[in-house]
matplotlib code that plots the C-alpha trace (Angstrom):
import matplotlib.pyplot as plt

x = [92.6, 89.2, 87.5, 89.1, 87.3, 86.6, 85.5, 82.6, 82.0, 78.5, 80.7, 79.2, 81.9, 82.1, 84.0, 83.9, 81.2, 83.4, 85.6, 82.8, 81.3, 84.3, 85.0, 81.4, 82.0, 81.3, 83.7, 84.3, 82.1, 80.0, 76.8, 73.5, 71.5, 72.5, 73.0, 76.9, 78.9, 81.7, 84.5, 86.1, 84.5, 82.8, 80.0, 78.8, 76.0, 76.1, 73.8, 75.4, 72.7, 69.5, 68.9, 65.8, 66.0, 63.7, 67.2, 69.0, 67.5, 67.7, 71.3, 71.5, 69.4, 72.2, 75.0, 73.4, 72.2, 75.6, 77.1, 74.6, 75.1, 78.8, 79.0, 76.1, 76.1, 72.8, 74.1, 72.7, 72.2, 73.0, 70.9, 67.5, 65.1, 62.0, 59.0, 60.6, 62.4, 65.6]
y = [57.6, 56.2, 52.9, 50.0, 50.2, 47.6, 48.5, 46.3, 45.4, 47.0, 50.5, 50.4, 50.8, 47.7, 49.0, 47.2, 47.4, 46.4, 49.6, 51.6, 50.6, 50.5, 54.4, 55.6, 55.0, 51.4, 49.4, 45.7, 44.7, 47.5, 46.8, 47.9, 46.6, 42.6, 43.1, 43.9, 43.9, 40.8, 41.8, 39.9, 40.5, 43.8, 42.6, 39.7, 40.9, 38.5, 37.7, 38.7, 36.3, 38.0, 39.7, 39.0, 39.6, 43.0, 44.1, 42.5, 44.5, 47.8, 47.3, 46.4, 49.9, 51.8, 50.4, 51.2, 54.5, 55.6, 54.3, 56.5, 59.7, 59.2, 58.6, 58.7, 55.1, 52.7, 49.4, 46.4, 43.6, 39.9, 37.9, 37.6, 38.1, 36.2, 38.2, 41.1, 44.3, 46.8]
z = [122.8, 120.9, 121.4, 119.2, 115.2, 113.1, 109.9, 108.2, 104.7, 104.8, 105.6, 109.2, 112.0, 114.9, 118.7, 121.9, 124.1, 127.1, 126.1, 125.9, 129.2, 131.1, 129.9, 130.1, 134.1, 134.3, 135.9, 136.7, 139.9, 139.6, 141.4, 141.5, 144.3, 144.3, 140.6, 139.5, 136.7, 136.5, 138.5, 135.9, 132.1, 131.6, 129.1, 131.9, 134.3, 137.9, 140.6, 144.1, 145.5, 145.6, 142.3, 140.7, 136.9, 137.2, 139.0, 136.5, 134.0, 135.7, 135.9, 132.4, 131.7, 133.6, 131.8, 128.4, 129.7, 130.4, 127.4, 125.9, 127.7, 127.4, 124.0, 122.2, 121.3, 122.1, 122.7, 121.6, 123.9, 122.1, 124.5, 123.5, 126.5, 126.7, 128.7, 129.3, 127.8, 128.5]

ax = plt.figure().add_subplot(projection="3d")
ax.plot(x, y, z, "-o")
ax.set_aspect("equal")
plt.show()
């Protein structure tokens, strides 16, 4: 089975990033150093108590990364950063 689609009025196609993560490899409490993924929302990064946001950011890299490999997809991140780039 596909990731959910929502069709837009602009003809552009919306799908869930969580889906998209979770199946490119990605799941809940996956960590990266003392950066992980929510154990309990996909699209929420977490401190484990000594991330600094350069690990942050690297974890946030991989995730898109493999969303990428896996299906071709770059996602977007809502957030805006301040200072610093994925």
């Amino acid at each position: 089975a596909g990731a959910p689609q929502w069709p837009q009025p602009d003809g552009r196609t919306k799908t869930s990033a969580a889906w998209l993560i979770e199946h490119a490899g990605i799941p809940k409490g996956f960590t990266l150093g003392a950066a992980a993924v929510s154990t309990k929302h996909t699209l929420a990064l977490t401190n484990r108590g000594t991330a600094t946001a350069k690990d942050l950011l690297s974890l946030a890299t991989h995730v898109r990364a493999q969303v990428h490999q896996a299906f071709a997809i770059t996602l977007v991140n809502e957030p805006v950063l301040v200072n610093c780039t994925l």
